[in-house]
N, C-alpha and C positions, 0 to 999 in steps of 0.2 A: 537621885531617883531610886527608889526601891526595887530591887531585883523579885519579880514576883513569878510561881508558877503555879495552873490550873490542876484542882485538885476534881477530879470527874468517877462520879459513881452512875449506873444504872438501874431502873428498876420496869424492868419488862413483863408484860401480859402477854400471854400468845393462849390464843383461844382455839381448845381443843376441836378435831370434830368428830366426837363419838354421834353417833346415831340419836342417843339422848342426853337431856341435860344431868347435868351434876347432881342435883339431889332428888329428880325425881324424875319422869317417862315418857314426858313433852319430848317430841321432837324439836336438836337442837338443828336448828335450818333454819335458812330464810324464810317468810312467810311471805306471801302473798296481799295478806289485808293485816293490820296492825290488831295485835289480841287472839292472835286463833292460834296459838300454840300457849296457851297456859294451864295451869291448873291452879285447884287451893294452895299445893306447897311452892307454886312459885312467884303466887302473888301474896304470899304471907296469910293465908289465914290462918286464923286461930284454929288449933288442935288436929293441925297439917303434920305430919312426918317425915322427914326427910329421910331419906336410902343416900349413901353413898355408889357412885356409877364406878362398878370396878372395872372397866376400861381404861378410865381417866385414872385411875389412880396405879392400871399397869403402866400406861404412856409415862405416868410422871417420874415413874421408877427408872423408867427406860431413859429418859430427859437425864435425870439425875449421874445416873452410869454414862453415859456421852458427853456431861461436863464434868468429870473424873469426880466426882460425887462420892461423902461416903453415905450410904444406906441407912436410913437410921430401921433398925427391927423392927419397932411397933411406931404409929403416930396416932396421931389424935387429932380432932379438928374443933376449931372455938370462935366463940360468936364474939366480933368486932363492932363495936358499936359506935355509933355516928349518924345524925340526921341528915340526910337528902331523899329532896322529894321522891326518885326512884329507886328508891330501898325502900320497899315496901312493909318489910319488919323490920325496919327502924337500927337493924343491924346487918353486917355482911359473915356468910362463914367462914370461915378461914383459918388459917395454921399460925400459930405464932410461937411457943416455945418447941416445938416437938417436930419442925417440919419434915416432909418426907425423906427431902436431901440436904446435904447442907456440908460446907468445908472442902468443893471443889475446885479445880482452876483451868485456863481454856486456853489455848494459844493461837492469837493471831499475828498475820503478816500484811503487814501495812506496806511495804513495799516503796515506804521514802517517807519524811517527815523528822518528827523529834526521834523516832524509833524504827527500826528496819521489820521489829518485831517486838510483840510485849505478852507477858503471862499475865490474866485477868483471874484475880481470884473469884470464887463464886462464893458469895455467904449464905445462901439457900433456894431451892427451889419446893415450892410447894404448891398447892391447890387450894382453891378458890372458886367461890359461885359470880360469876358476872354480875351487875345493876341491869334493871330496864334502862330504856331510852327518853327522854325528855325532847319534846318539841314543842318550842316557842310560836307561839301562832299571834292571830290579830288581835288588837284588845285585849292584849297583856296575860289573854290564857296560854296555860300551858298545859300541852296532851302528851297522857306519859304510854308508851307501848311496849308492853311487858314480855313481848316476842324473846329478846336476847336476856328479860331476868332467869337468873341460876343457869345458862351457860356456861360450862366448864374451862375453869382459866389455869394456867400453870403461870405463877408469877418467880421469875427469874431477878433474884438482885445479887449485885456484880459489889465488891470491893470498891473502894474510891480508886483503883487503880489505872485508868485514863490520865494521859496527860495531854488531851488535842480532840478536835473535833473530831480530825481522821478517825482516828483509832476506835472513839465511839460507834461512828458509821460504820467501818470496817468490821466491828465485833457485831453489830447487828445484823450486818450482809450475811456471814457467816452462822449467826443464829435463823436467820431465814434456811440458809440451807439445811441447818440444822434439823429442826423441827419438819421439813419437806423429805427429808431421808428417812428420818425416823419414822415418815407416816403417820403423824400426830398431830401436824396442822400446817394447812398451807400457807400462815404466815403475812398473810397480804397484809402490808398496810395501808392501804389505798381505802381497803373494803375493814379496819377496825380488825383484825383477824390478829395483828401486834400492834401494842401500844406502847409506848416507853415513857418515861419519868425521869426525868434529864435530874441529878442532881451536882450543883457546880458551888465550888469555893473556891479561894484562893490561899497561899502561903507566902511566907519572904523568902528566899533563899540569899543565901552568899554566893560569890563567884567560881565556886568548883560545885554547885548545885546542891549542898546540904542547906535543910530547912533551918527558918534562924526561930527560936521562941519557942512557940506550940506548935505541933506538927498538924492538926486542924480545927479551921473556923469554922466561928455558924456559915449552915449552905443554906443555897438556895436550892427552891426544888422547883422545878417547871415540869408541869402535870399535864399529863395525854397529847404527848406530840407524838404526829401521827403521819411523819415520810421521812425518808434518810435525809434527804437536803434541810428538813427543817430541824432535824437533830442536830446538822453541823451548827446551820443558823443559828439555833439557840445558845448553842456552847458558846459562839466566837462570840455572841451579842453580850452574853452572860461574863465573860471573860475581860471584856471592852470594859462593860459597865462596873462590874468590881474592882476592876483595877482602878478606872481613876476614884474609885471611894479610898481606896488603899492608899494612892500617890496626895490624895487630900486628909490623910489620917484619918477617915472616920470609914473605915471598912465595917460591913455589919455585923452588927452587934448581936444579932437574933436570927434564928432560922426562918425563912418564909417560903410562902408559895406565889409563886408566880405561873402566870399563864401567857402563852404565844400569842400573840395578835397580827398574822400573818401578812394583814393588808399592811400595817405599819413597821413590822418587819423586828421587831421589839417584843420583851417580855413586859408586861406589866402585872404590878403586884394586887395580889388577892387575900392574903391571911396569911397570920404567921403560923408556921408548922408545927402540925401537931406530933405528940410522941407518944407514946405508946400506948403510955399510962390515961392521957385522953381519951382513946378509943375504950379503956374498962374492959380488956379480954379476959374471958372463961371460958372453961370447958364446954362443949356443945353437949347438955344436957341430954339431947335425944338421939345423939352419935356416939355408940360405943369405943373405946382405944382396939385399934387395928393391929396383928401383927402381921407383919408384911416378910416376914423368914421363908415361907415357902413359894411367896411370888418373887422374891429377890431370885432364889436359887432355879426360879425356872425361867425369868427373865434375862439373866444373865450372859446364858449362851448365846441368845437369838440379837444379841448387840447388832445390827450391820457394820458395814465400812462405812466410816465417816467420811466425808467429804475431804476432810484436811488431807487425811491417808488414800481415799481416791486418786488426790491431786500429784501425791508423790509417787505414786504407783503408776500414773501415766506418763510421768518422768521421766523414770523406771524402764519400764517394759516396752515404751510407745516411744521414746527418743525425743520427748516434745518438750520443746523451753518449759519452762515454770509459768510465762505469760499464755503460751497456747494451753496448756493443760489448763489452767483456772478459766478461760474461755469455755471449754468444752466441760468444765466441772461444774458450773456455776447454774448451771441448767440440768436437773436432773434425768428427762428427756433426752437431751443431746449428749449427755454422758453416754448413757444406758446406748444410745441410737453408737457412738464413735465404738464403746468396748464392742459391739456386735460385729462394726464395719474392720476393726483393726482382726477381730477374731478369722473372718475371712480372709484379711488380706494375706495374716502370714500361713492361714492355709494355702493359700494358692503357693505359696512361698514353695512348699514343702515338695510340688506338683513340676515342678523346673529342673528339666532337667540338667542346665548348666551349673544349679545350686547344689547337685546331693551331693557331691565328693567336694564341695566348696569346702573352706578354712571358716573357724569361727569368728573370723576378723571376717573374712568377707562378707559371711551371713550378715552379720551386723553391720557394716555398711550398707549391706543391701536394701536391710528393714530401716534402716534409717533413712535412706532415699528415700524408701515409700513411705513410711511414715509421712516425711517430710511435705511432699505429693502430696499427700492425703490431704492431709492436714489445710494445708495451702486451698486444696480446693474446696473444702468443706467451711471454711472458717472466711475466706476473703471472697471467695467468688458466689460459691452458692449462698453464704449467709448477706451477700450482698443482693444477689437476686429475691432472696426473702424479703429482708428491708425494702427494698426499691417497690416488692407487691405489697407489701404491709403484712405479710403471713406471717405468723408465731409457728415456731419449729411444733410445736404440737399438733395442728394445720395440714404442713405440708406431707406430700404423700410418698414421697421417693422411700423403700426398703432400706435397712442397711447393707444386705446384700447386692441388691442393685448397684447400689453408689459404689461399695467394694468393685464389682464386677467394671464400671465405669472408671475408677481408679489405674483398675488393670489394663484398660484399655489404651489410657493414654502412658501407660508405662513403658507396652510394647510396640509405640508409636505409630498404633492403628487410628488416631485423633491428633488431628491439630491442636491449638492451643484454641484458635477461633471456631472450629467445628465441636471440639469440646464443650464449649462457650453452647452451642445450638443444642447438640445434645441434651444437657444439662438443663434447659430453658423447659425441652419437651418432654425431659423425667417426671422436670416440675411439676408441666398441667397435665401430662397421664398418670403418672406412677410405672410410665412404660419401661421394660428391660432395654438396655442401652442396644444392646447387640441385633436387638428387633429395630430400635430407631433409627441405625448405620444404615442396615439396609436398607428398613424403607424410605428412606431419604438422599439412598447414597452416597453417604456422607463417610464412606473408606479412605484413608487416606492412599496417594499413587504414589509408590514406589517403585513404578517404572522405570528407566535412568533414560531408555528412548526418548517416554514420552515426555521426560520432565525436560530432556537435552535440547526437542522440539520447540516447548517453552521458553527456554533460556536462551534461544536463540534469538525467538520472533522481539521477545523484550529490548536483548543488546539491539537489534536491526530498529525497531522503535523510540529507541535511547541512543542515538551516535556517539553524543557527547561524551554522556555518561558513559559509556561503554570503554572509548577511550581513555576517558580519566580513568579508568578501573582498570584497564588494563596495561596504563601508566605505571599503574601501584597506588593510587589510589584508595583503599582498602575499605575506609568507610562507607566507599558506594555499595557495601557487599550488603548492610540492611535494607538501603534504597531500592537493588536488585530481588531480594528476599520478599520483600513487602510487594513488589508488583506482580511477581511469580506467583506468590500466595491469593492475592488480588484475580488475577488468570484465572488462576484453578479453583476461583470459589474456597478457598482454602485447604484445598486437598491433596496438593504437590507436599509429599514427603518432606519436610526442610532440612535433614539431615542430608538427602542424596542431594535437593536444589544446591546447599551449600558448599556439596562435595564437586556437584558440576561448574556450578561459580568461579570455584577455585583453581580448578583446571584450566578454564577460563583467562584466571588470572595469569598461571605460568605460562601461557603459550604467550 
């Protein structure tokens, strides 16, 4: 049997959202009624002119610089030709020798598979006018809605460098955040916003993983899938199904296109693929060549923090596994929301005064417990109370300072674990200040030792049994005690002093 492995390239749309389209002053939005955002130039008529949107073509710069891209100085854009019913001039614009960026590479972390991690080269990104949209109706007509033609696309193609479905998924998760940081598009796949273009072949290898022959064959290309699980799907389908053509000798011969068929879970074949020299590109005649020297060198600075370096940075400074940091990084919202909450915590930090002559060993223990805290309640408990309502963190109304401020509280063991629990509940439906909820709820925790001892009494006199076995030695009745003490007080007995009385308990 043939030792074979998956040769996996990408070719990604992710559609801008400047205010206007790409070549002309239609607003690029959703419409309302199908056709009410067109014009002559973006339903091709004759003796239409197209303008370049130079927003989209700073975004692409910007794109280009965040996937370590080199800048080309000047570009140029040219007309791709190809018939479909909604290409309305019979061609698309677009970059093909000269693109904006191009010769970059990206690094992801996969986190288990063929690879722990892998460097994806980029072989160009550039710009593009979106198609209208086609809708198949009764009787065989078809209504075309020219709302999304000349839409501004930044089309991202990646190296064959994938070897796993993961990894393609993983590099897209990551392009999502991508393109969301940068402010250039929100990425949705769901709503058409990225689209990808799965290209899959296979090789022989030998048993130390060098390729044996030609290092690659004709691929296949599966065109506009359109969710991460069905990019896996497609790979593994694609992988399956070439392989056994490989283990029957007749692997393919020819490049083709295939398309998803979701209900049957299968790619099926459409045409064989075209290259380059098919589509007959030229120069865009009525588009002057760009130089793009003084938007490079003013774009440059304004790079943000990428997400990858977000994620290590809360590492870093915030003491959080590598798993809790990509939780709270994967959501740009809840990032921004965590760095606000951490920024208050270690102020508070600064305000204690058993911390200011503190060791810098202890400091950093310290903020690692709180971190740790934090973290714990913001990611397991409140994102669980989210789920449970259905609210998206964009939704919900609790401050970062709030939550800081709630943090602290149960630091200095003014909350239960189960009154925390209530609090927290009625952050959620006010956006109230924690310290305003205690009270009016009464929900202090007692640190009386009297009143707790009164307690810890009436329980043991309740518990004969129990009590005795505990004071046998016993030890494990010490949660069974805990829990019914806590139970009593509504959850407001101290359990630090309950446990200190317990114990007492125990030696006598």
């Amino acid at each position: 049997m043939k030792l074979l492995e998956p040769v996996i390239g990408l070719e990604i749309h992710l559609q801008l959202k400047t205010k206007s389209k790409m070549f002309c002053a239609c607003p690029n939005q959703e419409a309302a009624a199908p056709n009410s955002f067109i014009c002559p130039v973006c339903t091709g008529q004759p003796g239409s002119l197209p303008v370049p949107n130079e927003q989209a073509v700073r975004w692409c710069i910007l794109a280009g610089l965040a996937l370590n891209c080199h800048i080309n100085p000047s570009t140029k854009f040219d007309r791709k030709h190809y018939f479909y019913p909604d290409l309305p001039k019979g061609y698309q614009i677009s970059q093909f020798d000269v693109p904006i960026a191009e010769h970059g590479e990206f690094q992801i972390i996969t986190g288990g598979g063929i690879r722990e991690s892998a460097v994806i080269g980029i072989t160009r990104v550039h710009l593009e006018e979106d198609a209208a949209k086609s809708f198949h109706g009764e009787e065989g007509k078809t209504f075309v809605d020219f709302n999304r033609a000349g839409s501004p696309l930044i089309e991202i193609v990646t190296e064959p460098d994938f070897r796993s479905a993961r990894e393609a998924k993983v590099f897209l998760q990551e392009l999502r955040l991508l393109g969301r940081a940068l402010g250039v598009s929100n990425a949705e796949m769901e709503k058409g916003e990225m689209r990808c273009d799965v290209n899959v072949s296979m090789r022989e290898i030998d048993k130390n993983g060098l390729f044996v022959g030609s290092e690659f064959h004709p691929k296949t290309e599966v065109k506009n899938v359109n969710s991460f699980k069905a990019v896996e799907r497609v790979i593994e389908f694609e992988i399956q199904r070439q392989s056994k053509l490989w283990q029957m000798s007749s692997p393919p011969a020819v490049s083709s296109t295939r398309g998803w068929n979701d209900d049957k879970q299968a790619t099926e074949e459409q045409r064989t693929k075209e290259d380059s020299g098919d589509y007959r590109y030229f120069p865009e005649p009525d588009i002057p060549a760009l130089d793009l020297q003084a938007m490079i060198k003013e774009i440059k600075p304004t790079l943000p923090e990428l997400p990858a370096a977000r994620r290590r940075r809360f590492v870093d400074e915030y003491n959080l596994s590598y798993e809790n940091a990509k939780y709270l990084c994967d959501d740009q919202r809840l990032a921004d929301f965590s760095e606000a909450m951490f920024s208050e915590l270690f102020s508070w930090m600064e305000t204690v005064p058993e911390l200011e002559t503190a060791t810098e060993e202890v400091l950093e223990k310290e903020k690692h417990r709180l971190s740790k805290l934090a973290v714990g309640w913001l990611v397991s408990k409140y994102g669980g109370l989210l789920a449970d309502k259905n609210i998206s963190f964009e939704e919900q109304k609790i401050s970062p300072e709030n939550f800081a401020e709630f943090i602290i509280l149960i630091a200095k063991g003014r909350l239960s674990t189960g009154n925390g629990l209530q609090v927290l509940q009625k952050m959620m439906d006010t956006g109230a200040d924690p310290e305003h909820l205690i009270e009016e709820h009464n929900l202090n925790l007692v640190a009386d030792e009297s009143a707790i001892s009164g307690v810890v009494k009436k329980i043991m006199d309740e518990n004969p049994n129990e009590a005795a076995r505990f004071r046998a030695g016993e030890i494990k009745l010490l949660k069974f005690f805990l829990g019914q003490i806590m139970k009593e007080t509504g959850g407001k007995a101290d359990p630090n002093v309950a446990k200190m009385i317990l114990e007492q308990e125990l030696g006598e």
